[in-house]
Structure formats: C-alpha cells, structure tokens
Backbone as CSV, one residue per row, in Angstrom:
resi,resn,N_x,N_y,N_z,CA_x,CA_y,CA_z,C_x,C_y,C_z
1,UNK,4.248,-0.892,-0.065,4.562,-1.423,1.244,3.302,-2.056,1.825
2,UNK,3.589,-3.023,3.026,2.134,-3.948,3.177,2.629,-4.114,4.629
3,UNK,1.636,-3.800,5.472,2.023,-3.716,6.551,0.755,-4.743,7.508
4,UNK,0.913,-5.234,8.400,0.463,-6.295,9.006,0.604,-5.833,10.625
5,UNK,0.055,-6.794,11.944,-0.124,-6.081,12.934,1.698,-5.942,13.908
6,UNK,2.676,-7.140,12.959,3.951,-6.771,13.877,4.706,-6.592,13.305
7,UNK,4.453,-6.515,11.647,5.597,-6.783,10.790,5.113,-5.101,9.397
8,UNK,6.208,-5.000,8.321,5.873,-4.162,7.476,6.992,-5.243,6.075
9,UNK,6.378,-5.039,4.991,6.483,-5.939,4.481,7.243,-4.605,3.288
10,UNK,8.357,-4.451,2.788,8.378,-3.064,1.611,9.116,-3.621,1.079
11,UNK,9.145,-3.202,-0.558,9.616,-3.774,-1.381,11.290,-3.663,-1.773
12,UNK,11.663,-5.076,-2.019,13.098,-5.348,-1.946,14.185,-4.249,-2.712
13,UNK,14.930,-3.791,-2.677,15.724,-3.041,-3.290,17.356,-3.979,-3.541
14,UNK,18.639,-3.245,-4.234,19.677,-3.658,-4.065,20.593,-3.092,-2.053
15,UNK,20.280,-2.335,-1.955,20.207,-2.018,-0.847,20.026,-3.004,0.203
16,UNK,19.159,-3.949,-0.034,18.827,-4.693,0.680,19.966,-6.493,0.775
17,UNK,20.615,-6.286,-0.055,21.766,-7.410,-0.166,22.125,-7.961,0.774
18,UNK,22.259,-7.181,1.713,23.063,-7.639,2.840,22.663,-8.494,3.981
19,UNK,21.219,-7.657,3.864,20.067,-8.472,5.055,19.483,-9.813,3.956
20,UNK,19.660,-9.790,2.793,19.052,-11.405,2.099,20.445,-12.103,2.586
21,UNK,21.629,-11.718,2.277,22.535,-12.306,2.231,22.684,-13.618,3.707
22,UNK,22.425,-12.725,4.693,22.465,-12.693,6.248,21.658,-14.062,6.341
23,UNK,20.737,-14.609,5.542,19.946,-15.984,5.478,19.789,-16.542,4.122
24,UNK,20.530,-16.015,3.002,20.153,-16.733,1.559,21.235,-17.501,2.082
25,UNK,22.493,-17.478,2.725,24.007,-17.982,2.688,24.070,-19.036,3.915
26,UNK,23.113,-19.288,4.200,22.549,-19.982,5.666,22.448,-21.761,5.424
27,UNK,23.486,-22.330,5.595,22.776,-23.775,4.728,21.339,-24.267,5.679
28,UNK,21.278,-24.142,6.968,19.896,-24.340,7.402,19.001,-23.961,6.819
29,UNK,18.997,-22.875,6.277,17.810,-21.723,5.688,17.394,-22.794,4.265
30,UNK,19.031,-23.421,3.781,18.400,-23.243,2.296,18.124,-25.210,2.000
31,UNK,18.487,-25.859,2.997,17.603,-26.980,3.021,16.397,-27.531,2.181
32,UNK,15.601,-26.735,2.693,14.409,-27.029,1.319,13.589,-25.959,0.622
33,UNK,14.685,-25.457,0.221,14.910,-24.307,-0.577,15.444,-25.021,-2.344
34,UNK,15.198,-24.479,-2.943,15.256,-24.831,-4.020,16.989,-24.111,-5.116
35,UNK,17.486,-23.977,-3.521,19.069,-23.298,-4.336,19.910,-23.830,-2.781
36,UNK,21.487,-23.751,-2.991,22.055,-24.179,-2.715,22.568,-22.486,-1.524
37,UNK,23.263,-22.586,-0.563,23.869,-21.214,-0.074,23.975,-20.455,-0.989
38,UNK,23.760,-18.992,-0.957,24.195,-17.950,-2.091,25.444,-17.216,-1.548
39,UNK,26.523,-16.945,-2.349,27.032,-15.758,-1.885,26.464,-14.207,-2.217
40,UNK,27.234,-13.492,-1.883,26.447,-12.020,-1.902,26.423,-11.573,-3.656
41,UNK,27.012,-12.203,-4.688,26.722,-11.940,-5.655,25.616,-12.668,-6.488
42,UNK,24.997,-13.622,-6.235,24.448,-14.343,-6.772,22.925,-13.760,-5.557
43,UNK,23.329,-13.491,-4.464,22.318,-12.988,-4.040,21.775,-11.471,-4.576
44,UNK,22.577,-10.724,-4.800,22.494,-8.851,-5.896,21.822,-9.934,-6.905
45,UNK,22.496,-10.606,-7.748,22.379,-10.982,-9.096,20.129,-11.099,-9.355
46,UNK,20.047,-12.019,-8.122,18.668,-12.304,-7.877,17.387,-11.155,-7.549
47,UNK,17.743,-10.004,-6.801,17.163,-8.900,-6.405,16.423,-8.495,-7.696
48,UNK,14.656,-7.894,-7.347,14.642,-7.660,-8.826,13.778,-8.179,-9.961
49,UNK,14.283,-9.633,-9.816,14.195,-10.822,-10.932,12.723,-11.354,-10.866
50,UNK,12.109,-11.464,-9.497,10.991,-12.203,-10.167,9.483,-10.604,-10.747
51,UNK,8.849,-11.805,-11.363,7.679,-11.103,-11.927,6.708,-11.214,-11.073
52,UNK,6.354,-10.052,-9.975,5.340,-9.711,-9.048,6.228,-9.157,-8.255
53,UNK,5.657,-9.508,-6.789,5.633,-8.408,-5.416,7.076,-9.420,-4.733
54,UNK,7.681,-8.762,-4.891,8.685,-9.146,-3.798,9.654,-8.194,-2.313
55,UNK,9.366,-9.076,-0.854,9.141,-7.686,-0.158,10.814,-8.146,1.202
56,UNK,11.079,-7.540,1.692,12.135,-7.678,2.967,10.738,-7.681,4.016
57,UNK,11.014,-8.989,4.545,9.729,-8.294,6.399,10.741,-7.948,7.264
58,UNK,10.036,-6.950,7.789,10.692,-6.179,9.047,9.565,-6.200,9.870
59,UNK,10.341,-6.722,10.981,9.718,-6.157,12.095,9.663,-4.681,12.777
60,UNK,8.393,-4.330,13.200,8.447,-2.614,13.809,8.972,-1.958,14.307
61,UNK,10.158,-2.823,14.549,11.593,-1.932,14.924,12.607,-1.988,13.571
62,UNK,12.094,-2.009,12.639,13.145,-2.031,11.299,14.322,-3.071,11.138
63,UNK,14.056,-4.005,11.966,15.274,-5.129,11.619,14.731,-6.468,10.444
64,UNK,15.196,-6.352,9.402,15.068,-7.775,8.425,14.908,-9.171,8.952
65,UNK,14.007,-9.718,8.949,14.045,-11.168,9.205,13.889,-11.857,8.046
66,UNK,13.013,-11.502,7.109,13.003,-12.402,6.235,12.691,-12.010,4.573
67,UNK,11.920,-12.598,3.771,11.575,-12.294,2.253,10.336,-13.119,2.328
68,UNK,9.156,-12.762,1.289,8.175,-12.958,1.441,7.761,-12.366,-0.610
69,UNK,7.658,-13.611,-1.249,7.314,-13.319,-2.895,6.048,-13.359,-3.265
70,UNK,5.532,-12.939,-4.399,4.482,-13.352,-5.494,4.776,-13.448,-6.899
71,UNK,4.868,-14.084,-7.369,5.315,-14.166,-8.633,5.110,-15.248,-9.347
72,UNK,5.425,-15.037,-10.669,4.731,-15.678,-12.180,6.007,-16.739,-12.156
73,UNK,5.466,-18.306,-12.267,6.275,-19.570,-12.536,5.215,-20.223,-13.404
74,UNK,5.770,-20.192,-14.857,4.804,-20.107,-15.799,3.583,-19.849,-16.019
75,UNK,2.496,-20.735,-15.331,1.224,-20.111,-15.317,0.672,-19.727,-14.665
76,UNK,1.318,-20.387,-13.252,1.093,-20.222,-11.993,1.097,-18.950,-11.353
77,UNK,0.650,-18.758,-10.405,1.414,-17.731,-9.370,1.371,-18.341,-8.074
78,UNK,2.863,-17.794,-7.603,3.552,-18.949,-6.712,3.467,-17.552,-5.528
79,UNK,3.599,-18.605,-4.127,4.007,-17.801,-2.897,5.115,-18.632,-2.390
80,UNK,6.648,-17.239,-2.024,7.718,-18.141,-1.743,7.926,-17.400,-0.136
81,UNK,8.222,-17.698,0.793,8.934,-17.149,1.858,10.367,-18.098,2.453
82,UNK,10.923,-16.540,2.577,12.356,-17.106,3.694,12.566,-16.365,4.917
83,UNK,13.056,-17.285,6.405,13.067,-16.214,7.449,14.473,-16.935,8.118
84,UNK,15.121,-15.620,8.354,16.031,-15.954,9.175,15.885,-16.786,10.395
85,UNK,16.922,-17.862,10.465,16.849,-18.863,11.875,15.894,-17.977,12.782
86,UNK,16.494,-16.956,12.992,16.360,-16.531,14.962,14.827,-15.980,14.756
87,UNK,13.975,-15.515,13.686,12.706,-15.395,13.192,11.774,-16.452,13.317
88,UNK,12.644,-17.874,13.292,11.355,-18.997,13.018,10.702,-19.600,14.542
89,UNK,9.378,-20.489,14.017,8.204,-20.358,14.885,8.114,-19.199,15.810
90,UNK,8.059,-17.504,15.138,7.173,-16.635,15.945,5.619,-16.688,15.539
91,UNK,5.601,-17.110,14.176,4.425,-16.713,13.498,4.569,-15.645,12.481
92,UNK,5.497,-15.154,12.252,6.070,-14.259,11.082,5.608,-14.590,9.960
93,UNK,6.428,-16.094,9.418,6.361,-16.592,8.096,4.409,-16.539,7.276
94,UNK,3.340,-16.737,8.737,2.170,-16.423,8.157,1.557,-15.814,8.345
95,UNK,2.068,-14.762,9.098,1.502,-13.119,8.768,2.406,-12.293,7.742
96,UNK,2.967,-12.779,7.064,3.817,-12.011,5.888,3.205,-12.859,4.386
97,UNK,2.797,-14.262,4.613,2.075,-15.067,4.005,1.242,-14.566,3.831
98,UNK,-0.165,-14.452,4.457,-1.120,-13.640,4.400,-1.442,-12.624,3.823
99,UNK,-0.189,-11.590,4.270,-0.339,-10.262,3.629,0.017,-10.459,1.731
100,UNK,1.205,-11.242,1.912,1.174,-11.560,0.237,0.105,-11.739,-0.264
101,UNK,-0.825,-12.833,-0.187,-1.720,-13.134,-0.783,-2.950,-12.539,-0.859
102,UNK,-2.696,-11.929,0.336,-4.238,-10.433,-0.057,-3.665,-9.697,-0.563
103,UNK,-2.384,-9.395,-1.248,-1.597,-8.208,-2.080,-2.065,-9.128,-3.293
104,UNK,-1.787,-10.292,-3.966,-1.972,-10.806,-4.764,-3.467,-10.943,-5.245
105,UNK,-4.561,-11.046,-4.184,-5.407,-10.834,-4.971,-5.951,-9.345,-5.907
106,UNK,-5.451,-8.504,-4.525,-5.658,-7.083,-5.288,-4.921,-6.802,-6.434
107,UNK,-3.790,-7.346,-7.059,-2.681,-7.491,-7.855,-3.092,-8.013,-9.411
108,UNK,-3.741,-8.944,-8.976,-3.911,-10.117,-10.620,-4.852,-10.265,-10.271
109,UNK,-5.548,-11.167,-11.496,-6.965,-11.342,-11.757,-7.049,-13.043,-11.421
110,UNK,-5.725,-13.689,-11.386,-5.791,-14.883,-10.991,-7.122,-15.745,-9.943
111,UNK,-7.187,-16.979,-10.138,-8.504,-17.449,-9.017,-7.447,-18.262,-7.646
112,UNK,-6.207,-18.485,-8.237,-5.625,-19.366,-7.195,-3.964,-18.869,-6.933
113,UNK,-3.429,-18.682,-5.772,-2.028,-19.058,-5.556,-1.282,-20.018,-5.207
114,UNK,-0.258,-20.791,-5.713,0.153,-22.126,-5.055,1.025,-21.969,-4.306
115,UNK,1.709,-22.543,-3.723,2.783,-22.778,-3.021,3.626,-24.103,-3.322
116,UNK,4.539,-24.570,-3.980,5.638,-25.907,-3.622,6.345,-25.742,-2.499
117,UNK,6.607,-26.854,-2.002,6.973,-26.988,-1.094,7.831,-28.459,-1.340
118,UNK,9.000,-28.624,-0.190,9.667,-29.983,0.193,8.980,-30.842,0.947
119,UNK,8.788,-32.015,0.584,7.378,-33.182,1.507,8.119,-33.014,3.135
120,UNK,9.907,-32.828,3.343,9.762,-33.028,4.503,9.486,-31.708,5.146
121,UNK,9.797,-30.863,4.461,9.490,-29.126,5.257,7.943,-28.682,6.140
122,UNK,7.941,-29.283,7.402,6.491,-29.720,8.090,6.395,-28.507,8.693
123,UNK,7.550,-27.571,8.732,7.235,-25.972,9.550,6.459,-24.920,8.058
124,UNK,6.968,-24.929,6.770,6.376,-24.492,5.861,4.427,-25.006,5.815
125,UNK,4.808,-26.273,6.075,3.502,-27.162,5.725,2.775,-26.149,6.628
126,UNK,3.084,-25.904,7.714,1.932,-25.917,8.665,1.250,-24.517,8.365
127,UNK,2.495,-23.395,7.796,1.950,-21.921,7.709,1.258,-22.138,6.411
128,UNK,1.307,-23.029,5.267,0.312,-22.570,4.476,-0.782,-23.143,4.816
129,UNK,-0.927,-23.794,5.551,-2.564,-24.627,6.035,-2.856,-23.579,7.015
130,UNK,-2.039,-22.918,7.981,-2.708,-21.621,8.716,-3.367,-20.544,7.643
131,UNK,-2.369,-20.201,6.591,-3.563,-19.173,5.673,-3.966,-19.854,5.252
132,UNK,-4.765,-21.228,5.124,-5.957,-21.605,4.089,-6.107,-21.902,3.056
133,UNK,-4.320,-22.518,2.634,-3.651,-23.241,1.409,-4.168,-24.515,1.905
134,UNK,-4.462,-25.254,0.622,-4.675,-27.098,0.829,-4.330,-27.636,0.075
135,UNK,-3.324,-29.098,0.552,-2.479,-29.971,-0.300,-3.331,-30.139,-1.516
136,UNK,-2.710,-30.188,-2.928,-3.415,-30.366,-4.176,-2.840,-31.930,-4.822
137,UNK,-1.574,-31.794,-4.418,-0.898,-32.836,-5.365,0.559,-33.170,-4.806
138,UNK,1.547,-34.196,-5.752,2.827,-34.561,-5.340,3.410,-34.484,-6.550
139,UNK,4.675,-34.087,-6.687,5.402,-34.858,-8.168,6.603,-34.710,-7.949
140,UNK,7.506,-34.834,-8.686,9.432,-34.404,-8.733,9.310,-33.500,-9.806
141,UNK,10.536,-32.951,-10.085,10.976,-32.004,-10.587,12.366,-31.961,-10.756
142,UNK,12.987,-30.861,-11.226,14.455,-30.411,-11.318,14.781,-30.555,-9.724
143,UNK,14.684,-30.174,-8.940,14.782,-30.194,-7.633,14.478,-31.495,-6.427
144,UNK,14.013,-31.793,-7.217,13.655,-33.135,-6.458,11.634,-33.724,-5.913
145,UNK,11.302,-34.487,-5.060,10.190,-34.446,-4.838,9.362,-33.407,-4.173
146,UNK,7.941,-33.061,-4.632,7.309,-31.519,-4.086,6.047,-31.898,-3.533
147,UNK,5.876,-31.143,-2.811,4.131,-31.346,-2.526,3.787,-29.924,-2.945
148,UNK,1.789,-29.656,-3.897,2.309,-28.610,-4.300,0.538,-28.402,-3.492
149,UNK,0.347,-26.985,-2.815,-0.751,-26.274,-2.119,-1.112,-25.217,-2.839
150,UNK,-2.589,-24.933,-2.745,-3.034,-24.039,-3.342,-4.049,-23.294,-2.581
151,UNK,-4.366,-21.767,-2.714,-5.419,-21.562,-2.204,-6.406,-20.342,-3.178
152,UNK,-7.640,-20.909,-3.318,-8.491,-19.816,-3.887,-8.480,-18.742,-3.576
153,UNK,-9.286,-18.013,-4.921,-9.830,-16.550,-4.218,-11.111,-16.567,-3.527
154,UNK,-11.055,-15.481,-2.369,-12.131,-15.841,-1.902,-13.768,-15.088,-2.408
155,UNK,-14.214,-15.701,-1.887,-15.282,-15.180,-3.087,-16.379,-13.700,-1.782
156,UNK,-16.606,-13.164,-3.190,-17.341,-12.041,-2.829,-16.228,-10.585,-2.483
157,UNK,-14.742,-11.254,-3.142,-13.977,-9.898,-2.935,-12.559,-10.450,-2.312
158,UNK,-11.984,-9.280,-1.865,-10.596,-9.358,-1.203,-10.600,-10.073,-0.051
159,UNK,-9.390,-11.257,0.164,-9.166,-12.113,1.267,-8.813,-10.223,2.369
C-alpha cells in the first residue's frame, strides 16, 4: 500500500471490479485511453494482468476514484492512470503519479519511466510535466498517434 498526503494508493484485487467498472465503462474516461468502454467482464478479465504495481486510489475516506499502474510494455516501464469524472482537476491524478514512480524506483533497477499519452489529452500532459516527466518523442501505433514522456531516476537515490 502507498499512501500520499490525501490519498492511499492499495493494491487492486477482484473485489475491486466494481469501483474500476464505475469509470473503465465511462466513454468520457476512455477517450484517450487506449480501449474502448469495458463491461464488467472484460474489466475482472483485466484485474491482475499487468507486470508491476497496480493500485485503486482512495481517498481518506475510502471511496475509489481512480487506478494508478507500473508496469512492463516490453522494455519499457510505463506509468498508466485513470480517475473517475467527479475526481478530475483535484490534483489526484499527480499525487498518485508521484507515488507510483517513487514505488517504481524502489521496485526495479530501471533509469527511466515513460508515459504515452494522446497528443490531444492536455489534462494528462500537464500531470506528467507536474512530476517531472518531459516530452521525448511522437509516433502512431496500433492505437493511433502518441506523444511519448519520460522521466529519470533521480540521482543520488529515491525520488
């Protein structure tokens, strides 16, 4: 569990279906998202699946707002977040950001985490330039066009 000054970040269970469901099934949410609405089986189906830290954020009153990943996309290690509508611009998405990536350094031996992103997604843009991600590059993909951010480790130890 990874806890931060408004949020607690603990790791996803099947249990937890209901509260992913509540914004995987969101077509706002999944815009520039790299999947289409989920229903609740394809959302279970996903729980689990990636390789690293994957967490539910709650806020300190125990209600789900969002998901917050680390995980292996081939060589990479990627940071993914999702927050429910009524969650966005508190500042959530990069204090759960944050905490990932100081979990990730303590985690792997890696020097960098990236982030992809959608060129038009300018509310994502802005939280990885708040933790101290910087644009690297552009390309397409299966999904369409990406901008992709990265941020070092920092040196002399743990972000």
């Amino acid at each position: 569990m990874l806890r931060t000054d408004r949020l607690i970040l603990r790791p996803t269970t099947m249990d937890d279906v209901e509260a992913l469901l509540s914004w995987q099934s969101l077509p706002d949410v999944c815009t520039y998202l790299p999947y289409a609405p989920r229903t609740r089986a394809e959302v279970a189906a996903k729980v689990g699946t990636y390789d690293g830290g994957q967490w539910v954020i709650e806020r300190l009153d125990g209600s789900a707002i969002g998901e917050v990943m680390v995980f292996r996309s081939g060589t990479d290690l990627d940071l993914g977040y999702v927050l429910h509508p009524t969650a966005w611009g508190s500042g959530y998405a990069t204090e759960a950001a944050r905490a990932a990536v100081a979990w990730a350094w303590e985690a792997y031996p890696d020097d960098r985490v990236v982030a992809i992103i959608d060129p038009a997604n300018v509310s994502s843009r802005r939280v990885l330039e708040r933790v101290g991600f910087v644009e690297v590059g552009t390309g397409d993909d299966e999904h369409g066009p990406f901008v992709r951010f990265e941020i070092g480790r920092p040196s002399g130890g743990v972000a």
